[in-house]
C-alpha positions in Angstrom: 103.0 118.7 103.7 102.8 118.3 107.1 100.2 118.2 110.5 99.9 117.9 113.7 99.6 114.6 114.3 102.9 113.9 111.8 101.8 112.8 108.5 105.3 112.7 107.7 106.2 110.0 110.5 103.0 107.9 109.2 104.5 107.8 106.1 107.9 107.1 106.6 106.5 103.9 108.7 103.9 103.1 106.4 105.6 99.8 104.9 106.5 98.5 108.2 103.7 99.7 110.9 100.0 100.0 110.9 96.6 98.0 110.1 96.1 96.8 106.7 92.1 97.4 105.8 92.8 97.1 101.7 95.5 96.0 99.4 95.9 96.0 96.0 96.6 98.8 93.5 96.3 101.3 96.2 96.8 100.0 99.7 95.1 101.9 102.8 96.3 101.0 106.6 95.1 102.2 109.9 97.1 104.1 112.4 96.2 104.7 116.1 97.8 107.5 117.4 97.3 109.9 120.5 93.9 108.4 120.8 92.7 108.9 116.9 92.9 106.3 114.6 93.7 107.5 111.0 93.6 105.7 107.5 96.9 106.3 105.1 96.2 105.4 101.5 99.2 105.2 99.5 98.6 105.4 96.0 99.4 102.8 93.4 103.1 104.7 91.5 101.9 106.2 88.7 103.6 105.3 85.1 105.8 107.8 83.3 103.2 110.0 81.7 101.1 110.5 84.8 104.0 110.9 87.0 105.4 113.8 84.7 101.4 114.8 84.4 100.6 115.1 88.0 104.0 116.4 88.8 103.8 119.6 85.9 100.4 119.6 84.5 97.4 118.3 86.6 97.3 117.6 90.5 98.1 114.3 92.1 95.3 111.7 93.7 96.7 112.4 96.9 96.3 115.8 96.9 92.9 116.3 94.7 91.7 113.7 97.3 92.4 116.3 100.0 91.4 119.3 98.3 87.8 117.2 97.4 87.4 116.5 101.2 88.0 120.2 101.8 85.3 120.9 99.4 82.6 118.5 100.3 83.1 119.3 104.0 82.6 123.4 102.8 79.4 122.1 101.1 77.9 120.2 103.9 78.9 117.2 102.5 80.4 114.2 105.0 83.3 112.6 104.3 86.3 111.8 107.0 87.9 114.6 108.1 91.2 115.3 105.6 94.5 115.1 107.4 97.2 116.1 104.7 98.8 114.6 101.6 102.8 114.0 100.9 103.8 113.7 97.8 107.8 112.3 96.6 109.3 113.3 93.4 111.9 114.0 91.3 112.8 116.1 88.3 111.0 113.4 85.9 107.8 113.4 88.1 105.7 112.2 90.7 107.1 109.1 92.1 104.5 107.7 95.2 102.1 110.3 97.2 99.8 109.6 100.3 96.6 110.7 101.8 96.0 110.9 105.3 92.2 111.6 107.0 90.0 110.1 110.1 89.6 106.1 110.1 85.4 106.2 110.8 85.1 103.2 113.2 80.9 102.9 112.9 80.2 103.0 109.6 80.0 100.4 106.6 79.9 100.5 103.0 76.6 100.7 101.0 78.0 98.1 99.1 77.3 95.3 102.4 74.3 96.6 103.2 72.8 96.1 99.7 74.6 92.4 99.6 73.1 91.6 102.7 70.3 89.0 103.5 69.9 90.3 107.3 69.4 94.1 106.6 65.7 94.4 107.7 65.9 98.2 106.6 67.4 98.0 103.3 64.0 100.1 101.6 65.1 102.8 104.4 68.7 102.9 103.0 67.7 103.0 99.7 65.2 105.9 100.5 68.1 108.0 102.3 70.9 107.4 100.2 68.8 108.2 96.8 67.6 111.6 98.7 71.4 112.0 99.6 72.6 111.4 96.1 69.6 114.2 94.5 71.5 116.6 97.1 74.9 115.7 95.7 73.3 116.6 92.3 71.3 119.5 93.8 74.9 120.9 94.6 76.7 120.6 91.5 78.8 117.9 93.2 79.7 115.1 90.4 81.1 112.5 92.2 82.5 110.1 89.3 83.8 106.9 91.3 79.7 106.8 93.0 79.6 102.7 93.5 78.6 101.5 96.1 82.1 100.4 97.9 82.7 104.7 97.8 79.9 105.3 100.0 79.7 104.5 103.9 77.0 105.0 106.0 76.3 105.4 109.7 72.9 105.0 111.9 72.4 107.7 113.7 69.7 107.4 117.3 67.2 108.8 115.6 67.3 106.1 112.4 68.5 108.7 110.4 71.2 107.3 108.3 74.7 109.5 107.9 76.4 108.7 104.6 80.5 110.1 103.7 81.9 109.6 101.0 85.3 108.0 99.9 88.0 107.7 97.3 87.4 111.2 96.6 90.3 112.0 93.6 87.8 111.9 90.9 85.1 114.7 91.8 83.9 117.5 89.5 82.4 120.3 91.0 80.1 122.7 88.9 78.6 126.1 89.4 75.0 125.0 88.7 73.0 122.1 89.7 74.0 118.8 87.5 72.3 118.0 84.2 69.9 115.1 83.7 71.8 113.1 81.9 75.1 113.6 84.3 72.6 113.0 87.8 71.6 109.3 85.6 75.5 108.7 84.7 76.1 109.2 88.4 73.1 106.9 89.4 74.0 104.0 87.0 77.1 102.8 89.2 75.6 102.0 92.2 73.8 98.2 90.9 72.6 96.3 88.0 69.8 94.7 89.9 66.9 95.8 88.5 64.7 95.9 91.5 66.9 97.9 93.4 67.6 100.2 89.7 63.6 100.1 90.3 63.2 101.6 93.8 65.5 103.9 92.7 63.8 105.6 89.9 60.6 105.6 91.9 62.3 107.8 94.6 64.2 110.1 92.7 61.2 110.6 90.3 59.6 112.1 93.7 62.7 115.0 93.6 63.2 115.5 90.6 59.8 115.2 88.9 60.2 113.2 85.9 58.9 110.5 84.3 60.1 107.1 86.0 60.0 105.2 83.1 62.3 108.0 81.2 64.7 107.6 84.5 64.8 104.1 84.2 65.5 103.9 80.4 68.1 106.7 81.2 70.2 105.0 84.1 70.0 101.0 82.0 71.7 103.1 79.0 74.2 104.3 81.0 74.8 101.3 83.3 75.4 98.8 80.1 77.8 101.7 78.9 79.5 101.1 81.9 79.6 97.2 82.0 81.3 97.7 79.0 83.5 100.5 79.2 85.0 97.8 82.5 84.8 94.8 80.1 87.3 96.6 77.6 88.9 97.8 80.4 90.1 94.0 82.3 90.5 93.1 78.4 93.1 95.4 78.1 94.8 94.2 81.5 94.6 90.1 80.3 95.9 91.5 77.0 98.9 93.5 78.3 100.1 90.7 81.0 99.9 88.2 78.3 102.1 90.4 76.4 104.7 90.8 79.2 105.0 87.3 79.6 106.5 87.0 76.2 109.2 89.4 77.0 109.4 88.0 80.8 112.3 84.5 80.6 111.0 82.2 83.3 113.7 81.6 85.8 115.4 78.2 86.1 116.8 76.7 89.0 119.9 74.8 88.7 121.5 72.5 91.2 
């Protein structure tokens, strides 16, 4: 796919050029260019059944990542402005793909603000971002990877906070507002701190008009779900690069 401002040329100097902001599985880097700065996130090469999968049968990050942006945008949802995606493959499958969309230069995570000592405002936050989330809900928009590192936020003049959302490939969008259950799910991923998993409940109570003991209950269910559903998940990592280590020869040097 290509844009105006050459998504194709980003790409093609991705491993040599640019700012690196995150690296890791996926790695993101910043690009200035004509005046905008843009992020690329190149996404972590799939293993053989998701590259065949996202090649023949489902859609790759890179490109449900663009299509979600497009959506939220439609929805009056923020969320940087989608560039374009480029995908590389062969006849076996998806092999690396890319997303390009604006680099926000104002904003910070959700995540720093609540880890913060020095945020006088943090009950404000807390109060916008839990009104933001009901309207996410409100608008059938299920937004599956909702921690706190997924959300930025801006302040606006007015002390209005302006919140986008990131790392958008995992997103379901239905006809109808969400569920109860689905809305607590989606709730349970932002902390385990029970004050905060207090103030919380109390404010989305006020939307949605039920009981805040029954919210609480609801969200701790689905937060120790989650802990665990993550603890089986590294298991399963240490397990497997144990297990490669008995197949991997170290190497010797010889003089």
């Amino acid at each position: 796919m290509q844009t105006e401002v050459g998504i194709q040329h980003l790409i093609e100097m991705f491993p040599y050029e640019g700012t690196l902001i995150q690296a890791g599985r996926n790695s993101i880097k910043k690009f200035d260019i004509d005046g905008k700065s843009i992020s690329v996130k190149s996404f972590k090469k799939p293993h053989l059944i998701n590259s065949f999968a996202y090649k023949y049968i489902r859609k790759s990050k890179a490109r449900r990542s663009f299509e979600n942006a497009e959506k939220l945008l439609s929805l009056g949802i923020n969320t940087p402005k989608p560039i374009g995606y480029k995908e590389f493959s062969n006849l076996f499958g998806i092999k690396r793909s890319y997303y390009a969309c604006e680099h926000l230069t104002t904003t910070v995570t959700l995540r720093e603000v609540l880890a913060s000592s020095e945020c006088p405002n943090k009950e404000e936050v807390l109060q916008q971002y839990t009104a933001f989330m009901f309207e996410l809900h409100q608008k059938g928009i299920e937004f599956i990877d909702s921690t706190p590192g997924n959300i930025l936020l801006e302040k606006m003049s007015n002390g209005i906070y302006k919140f986008y959302l990131v790392d958008l490939n995992r997103m379901k969008f239905h006809n109808s507002p969400l569920s109860f259950f689905d809305r607590m799910k989606n709730l349970s991923k932002l902390t385990e701190e029970t004050p905060i998993m207090h103030q919380i409940e109390k404010i989305y109570a006020k939307y949605y008009k039920q009981d805040t003991k029954h919210i609480y209950q609801t969200i701790l269910y689905y937060r120790s779900r989650y802990n665990v559903k993550i603890f089986h998940k590294q298991y399963f990592k240490y397990q497997l690069s144990e297990l490669k280590k008995l197949f991997i020869k170290p190497h010797l040097c010889q003089k």
